[in-house]
N, CA, C and O atoms as a GROMACS GRO file, in nm:
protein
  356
    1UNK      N    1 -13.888  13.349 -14.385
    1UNK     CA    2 -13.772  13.397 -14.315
    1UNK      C    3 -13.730  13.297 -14.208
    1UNK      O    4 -13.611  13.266 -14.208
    2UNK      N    5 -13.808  13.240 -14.116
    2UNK     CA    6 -13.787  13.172 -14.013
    2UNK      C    7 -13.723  13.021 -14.051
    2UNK      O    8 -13.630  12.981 -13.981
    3UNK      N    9 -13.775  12.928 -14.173
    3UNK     CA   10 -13.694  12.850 -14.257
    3UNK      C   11 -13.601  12.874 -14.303
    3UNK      O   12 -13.527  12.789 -14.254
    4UNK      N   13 -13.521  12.954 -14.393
    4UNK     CA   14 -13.403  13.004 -14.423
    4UNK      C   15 -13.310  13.038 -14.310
    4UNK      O   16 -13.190  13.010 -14.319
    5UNK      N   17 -13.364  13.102 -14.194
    5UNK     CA   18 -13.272  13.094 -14.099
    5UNK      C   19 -13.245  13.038 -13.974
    5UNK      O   20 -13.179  13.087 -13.883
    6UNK      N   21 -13.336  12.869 -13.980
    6UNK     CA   22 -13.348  12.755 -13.964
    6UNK      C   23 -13.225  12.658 -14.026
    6UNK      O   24 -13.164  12.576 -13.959
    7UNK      N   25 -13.200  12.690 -14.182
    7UNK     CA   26 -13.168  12.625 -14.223
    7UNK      C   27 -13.011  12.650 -14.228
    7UNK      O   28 -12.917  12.571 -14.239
    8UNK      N   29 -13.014  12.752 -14.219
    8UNK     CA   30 -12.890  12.804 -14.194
    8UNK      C   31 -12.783  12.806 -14.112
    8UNK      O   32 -12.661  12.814 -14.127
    9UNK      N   33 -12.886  12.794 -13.989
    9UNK     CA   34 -12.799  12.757 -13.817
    9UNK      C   35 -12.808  12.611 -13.814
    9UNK      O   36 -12.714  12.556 -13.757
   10UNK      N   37 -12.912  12.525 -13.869
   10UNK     CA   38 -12.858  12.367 -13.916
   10UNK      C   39 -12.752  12.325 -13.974
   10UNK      O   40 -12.689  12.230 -13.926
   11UNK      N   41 -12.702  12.402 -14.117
   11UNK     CA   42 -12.594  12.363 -14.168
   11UNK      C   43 -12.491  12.454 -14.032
   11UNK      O   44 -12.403  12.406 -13.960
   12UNK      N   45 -12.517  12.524 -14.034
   12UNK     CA   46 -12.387  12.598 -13.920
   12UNK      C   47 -12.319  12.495 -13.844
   12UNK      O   48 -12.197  12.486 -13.851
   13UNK      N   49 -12.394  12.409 -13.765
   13UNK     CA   50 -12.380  12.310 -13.709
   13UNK      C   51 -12.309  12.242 -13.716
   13UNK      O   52 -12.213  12.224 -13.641
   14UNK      N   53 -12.363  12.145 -13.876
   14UNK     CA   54 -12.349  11.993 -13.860
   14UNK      C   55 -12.213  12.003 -13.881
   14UNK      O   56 -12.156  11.903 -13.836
   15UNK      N   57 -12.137  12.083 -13.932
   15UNK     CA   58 -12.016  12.012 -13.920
   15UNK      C   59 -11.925  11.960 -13.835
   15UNK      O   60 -11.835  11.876 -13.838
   16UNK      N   61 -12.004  12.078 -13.715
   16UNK     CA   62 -11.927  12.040 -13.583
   16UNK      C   63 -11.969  11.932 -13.480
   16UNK      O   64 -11.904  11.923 -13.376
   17UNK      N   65 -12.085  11.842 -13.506
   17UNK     CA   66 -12.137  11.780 -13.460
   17UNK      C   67 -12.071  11.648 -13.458
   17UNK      O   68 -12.031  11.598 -13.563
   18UNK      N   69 -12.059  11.595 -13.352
   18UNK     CA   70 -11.990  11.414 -13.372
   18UNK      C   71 -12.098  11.348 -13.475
   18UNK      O   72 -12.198  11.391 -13.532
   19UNK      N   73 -12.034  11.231 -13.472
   19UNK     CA   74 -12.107  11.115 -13.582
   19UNK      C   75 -12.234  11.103 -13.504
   19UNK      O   76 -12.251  11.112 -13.382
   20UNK      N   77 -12.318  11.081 -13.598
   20UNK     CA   78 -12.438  11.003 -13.504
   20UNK      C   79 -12.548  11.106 -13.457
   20UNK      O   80 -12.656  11.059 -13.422
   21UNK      N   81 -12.535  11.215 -13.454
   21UNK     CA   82 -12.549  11.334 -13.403
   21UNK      C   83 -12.679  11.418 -13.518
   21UNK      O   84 -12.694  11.341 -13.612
   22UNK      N   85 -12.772  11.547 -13.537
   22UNK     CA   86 -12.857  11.621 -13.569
   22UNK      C   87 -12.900  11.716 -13.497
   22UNK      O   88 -12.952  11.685 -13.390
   23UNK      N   89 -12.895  11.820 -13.524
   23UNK     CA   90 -12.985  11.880 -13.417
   23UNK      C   91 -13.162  11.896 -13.493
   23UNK      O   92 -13.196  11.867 -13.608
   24UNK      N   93 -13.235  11.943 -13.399
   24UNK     CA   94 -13.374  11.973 -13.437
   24UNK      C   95 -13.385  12.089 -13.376
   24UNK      O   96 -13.322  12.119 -13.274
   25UNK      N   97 -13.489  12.183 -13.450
   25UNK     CA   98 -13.495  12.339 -13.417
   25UNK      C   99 -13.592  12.321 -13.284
   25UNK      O  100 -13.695  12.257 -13.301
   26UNK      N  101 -13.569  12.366 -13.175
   26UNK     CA  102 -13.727  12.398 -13.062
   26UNK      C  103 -13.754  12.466 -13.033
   26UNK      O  104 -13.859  12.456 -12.970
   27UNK      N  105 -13.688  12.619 -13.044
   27UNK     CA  106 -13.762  12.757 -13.005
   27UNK      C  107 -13.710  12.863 -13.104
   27UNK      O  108 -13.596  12.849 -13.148
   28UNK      N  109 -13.768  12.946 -13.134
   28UNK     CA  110 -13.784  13.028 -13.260
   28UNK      C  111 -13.867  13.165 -13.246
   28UNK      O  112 -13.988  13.180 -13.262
   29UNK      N  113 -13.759  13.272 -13.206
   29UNK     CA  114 -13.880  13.425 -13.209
   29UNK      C  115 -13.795  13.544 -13.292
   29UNK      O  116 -13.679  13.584 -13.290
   30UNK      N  117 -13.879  13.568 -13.344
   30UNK     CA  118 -13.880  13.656 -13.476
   30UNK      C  119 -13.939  13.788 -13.458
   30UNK      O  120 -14.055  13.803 -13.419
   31UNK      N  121 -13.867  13.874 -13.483
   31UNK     CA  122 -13.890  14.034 -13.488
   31UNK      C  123 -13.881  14.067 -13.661
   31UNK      O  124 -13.786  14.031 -13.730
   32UNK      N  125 -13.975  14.127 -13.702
   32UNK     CA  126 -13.998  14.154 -13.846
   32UNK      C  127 -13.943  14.327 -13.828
   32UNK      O  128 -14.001  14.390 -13.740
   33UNK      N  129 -13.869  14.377 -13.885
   33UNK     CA  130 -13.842  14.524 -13.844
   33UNK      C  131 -13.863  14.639 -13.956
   33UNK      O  132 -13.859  14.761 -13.941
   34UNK      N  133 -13.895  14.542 -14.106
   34UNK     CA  134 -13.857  14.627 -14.197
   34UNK      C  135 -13.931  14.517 -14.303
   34UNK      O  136 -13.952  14.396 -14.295
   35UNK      N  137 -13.959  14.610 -14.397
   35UNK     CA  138 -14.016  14.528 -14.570
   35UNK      C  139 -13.916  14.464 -14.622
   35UNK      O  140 -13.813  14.469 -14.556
   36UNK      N  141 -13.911  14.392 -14.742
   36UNK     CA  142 -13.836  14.343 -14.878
   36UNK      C  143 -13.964  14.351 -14.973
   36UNK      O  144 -14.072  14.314 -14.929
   37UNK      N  145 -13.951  14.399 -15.102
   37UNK     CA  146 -14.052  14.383 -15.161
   37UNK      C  147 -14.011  14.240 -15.225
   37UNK      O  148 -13.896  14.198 -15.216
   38UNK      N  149 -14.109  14.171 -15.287
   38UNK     CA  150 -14.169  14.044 -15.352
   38UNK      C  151 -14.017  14.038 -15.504
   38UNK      O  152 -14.006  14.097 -15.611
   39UNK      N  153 -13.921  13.922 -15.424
   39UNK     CA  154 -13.856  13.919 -15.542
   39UNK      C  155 -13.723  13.991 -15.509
   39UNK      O  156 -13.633  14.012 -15.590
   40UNK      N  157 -13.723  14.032 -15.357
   40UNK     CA  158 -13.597  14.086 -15.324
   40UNK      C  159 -13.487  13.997 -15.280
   40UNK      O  160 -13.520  13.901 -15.210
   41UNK      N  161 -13.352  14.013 -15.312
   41UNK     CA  162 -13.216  13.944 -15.261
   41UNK      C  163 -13.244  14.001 -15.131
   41UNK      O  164 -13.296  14.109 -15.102
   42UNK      N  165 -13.181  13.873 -15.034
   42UNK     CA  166 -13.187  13.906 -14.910
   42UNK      C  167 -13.091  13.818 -14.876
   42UNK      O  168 -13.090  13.704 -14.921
   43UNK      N  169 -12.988  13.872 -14.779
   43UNK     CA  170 -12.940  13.785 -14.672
   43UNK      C  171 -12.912  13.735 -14.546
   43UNK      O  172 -12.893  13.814 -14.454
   44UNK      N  173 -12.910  13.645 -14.532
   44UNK     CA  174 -12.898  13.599 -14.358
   44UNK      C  175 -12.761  13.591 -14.296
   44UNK      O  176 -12.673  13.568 -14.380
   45UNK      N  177 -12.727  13.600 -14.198
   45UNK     CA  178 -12.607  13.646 -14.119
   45UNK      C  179 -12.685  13.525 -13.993
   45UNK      O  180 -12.806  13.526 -13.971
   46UNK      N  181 -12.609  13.450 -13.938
   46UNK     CA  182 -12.633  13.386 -13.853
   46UNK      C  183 -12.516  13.301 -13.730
   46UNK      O  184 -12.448  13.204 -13.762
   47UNK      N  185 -12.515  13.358 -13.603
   47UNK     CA  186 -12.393  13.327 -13.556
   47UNK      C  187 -12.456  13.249 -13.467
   47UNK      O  188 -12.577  13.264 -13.446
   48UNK      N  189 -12.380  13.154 -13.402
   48UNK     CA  190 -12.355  13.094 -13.262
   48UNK      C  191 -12.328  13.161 -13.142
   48UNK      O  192 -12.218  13.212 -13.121
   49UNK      N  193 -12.441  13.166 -13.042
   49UNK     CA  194 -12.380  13.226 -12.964
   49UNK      C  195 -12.386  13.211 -12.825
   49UNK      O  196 -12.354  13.291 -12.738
   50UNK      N  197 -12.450  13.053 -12.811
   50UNK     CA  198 -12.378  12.950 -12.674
   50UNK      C  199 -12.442  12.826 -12.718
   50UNK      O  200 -12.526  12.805 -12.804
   51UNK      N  201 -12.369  12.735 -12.623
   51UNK     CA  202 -12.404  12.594 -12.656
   51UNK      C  203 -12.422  12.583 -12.461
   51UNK      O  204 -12.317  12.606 -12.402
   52UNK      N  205 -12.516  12.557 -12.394
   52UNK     CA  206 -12.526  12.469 -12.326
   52UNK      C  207 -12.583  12.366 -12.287
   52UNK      O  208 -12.693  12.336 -12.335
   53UNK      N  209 -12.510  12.274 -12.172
   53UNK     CA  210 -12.528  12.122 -12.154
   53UNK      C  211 -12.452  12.071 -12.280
   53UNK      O  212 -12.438  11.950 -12.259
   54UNK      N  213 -12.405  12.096 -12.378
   54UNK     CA  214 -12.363  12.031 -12.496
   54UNK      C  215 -12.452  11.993 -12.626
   54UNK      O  216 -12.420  11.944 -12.734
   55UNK      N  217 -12.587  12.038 -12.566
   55UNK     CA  218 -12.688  11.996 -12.636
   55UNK      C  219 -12.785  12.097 -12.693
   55UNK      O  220 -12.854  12.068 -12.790
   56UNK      N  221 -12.793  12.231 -12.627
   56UNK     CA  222 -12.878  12.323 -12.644
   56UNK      C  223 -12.757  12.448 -12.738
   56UNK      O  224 -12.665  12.511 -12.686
   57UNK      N  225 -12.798  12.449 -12.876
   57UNK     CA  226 -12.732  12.530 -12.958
   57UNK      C  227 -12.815  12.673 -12.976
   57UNK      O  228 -12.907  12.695 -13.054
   58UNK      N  229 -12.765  12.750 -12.894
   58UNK     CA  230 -12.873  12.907 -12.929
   58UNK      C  231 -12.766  13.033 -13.028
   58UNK      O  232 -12.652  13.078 -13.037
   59UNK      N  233 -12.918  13.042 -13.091
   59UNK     CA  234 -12.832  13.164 -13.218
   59UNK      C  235 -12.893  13.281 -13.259
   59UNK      O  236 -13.014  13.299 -13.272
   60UNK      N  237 -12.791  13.368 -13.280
   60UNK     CA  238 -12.876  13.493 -13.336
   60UNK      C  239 -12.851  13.515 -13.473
   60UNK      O  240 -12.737  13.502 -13.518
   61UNK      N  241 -12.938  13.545 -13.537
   61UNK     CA  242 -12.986  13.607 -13.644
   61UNK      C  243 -13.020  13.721 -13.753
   61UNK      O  244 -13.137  13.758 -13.743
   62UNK      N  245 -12.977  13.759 -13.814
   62UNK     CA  246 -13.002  13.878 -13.886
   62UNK      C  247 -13.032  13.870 -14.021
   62UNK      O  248 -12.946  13.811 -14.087
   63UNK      N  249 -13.147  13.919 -14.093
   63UNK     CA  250 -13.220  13.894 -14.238
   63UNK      C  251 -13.176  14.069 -14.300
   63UNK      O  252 -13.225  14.173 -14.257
   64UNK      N  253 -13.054  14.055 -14.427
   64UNK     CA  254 -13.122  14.227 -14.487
   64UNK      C  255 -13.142  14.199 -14.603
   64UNK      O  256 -13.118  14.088 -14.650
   65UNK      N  257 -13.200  14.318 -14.684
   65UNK     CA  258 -13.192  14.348 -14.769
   65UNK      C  259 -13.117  14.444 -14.816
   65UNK      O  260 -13.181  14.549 -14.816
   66UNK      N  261 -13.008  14.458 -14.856
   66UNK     CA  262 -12.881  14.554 -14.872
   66UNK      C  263 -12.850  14.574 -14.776
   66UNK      O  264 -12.821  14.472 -14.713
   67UNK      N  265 -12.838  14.667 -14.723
   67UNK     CA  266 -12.828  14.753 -14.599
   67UNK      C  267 -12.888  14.749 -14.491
   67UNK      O  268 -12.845  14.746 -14.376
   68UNK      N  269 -13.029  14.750 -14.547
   68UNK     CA  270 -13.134  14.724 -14.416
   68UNK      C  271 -13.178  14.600 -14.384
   68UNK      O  272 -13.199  14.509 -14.465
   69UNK      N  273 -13.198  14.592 -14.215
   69UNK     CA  274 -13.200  14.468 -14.160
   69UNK      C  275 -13.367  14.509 -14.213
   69UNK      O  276 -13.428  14.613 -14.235
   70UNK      N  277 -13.405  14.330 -14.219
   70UNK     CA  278 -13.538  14.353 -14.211
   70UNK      C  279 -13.596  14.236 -14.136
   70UNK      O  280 -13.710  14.192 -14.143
   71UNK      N  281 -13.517  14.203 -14.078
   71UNK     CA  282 -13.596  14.057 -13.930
   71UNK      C  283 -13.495  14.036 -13.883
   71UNK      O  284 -13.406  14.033 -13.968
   72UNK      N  285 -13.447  14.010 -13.737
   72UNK     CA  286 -13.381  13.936 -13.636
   72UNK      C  287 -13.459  13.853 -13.582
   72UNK      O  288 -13.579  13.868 -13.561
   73UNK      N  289 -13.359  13.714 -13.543
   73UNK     CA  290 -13.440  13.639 -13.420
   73UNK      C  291 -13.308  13.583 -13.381
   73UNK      O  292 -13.190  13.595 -13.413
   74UNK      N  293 -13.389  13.510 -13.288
   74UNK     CA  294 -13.322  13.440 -13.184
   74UNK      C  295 -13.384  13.274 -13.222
   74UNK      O  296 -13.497  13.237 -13.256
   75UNK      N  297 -13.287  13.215 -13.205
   75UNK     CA  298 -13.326  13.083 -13.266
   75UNK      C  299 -13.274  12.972 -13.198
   75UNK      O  300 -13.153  12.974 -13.176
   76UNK      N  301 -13.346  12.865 -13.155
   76UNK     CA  302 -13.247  12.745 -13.045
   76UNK      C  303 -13.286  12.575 -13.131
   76UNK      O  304 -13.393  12.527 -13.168
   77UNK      N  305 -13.172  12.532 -13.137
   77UNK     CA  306 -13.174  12.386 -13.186
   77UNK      C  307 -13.114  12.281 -13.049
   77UNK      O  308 -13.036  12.329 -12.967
   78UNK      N  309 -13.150  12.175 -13.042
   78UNK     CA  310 -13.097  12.081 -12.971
   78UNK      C  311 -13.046  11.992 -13.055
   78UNK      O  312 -13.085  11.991 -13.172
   79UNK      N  313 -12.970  11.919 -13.019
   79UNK     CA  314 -12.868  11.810 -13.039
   79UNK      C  315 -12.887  11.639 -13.006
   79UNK      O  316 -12.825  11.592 -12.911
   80UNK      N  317 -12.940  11.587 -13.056
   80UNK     CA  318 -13.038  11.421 -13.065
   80UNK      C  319 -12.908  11.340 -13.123
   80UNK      O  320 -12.800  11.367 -13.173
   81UNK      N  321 -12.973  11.241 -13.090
   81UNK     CA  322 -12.869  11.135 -13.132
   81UNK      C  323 -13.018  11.109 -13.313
   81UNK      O  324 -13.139  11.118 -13.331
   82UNK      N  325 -12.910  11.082 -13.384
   82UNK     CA  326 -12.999  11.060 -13.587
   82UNK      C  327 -13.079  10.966 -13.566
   82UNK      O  328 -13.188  10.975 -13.622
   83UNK      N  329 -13.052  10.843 -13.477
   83UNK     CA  330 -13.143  10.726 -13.444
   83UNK      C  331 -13.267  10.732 -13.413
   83UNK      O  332 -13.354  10.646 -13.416
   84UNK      N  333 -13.269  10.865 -13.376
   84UNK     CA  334 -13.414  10.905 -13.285
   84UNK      C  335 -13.498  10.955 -13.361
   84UNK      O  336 -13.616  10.920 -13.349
   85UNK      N  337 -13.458  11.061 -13.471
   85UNK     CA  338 -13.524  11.036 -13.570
   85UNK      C  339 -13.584  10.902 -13.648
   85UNK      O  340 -13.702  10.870 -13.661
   86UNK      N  341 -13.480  10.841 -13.690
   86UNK     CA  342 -13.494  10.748 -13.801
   86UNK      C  343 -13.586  10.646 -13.714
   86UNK      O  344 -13.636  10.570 -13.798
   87UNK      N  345 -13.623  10.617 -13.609
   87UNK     CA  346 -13.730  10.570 -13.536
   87UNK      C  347 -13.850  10.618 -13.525
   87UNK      O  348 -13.945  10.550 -13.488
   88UNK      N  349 -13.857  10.740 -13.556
   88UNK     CA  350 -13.993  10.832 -13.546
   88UNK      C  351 -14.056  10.811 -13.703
   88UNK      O  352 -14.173  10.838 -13.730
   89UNK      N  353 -13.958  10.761 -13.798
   89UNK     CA  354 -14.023  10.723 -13.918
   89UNK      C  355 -14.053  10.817 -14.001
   89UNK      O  356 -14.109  10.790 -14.108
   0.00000   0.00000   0.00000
């Protein structure tokens, strides 16, 4: 759950991001509220819901299965210049 809706507020992002630009995930808390059994459709709902300094992207989250939620979190990415990666190798 926490990858999928990782990955999700990443793409959310990048489009709005200048050139040159990535964010990386750094804080991540997860409330499990409910089952899916093994093999269930599930979806994520994931909004924006501040950016500060320009750099700190925080988001909330919602996982269901039909109807029922079955995890929220709260999720924060920062904003790096790609170089900084591609130096870390």
């Amino acid at each position: 759950m926490v990858g999928i809706i990782e990955w999700c507020a990443s793409n959310l992002s990048r489009e709005h991001l200048p050139d040159g630009k990535v964010t990386v995930g750094f804080e991540v808390c997860v409330k499990h509220v409910g089952a899916a059994a093994e093999g269930a459709r599930c979806t994520v709902h994931t909004r924006l819901r501040e950016v500060v300094d320009d750099r700190k992207l925080r988001f909330d989250a919602e996982v269901r299965e039909g109807e029922r939620t079955i995890g929220v979190e709260t999720h924060e990415r920062r904003v790096i210049d790609r170089g900084f990666l591609q130096s870390r190798g």
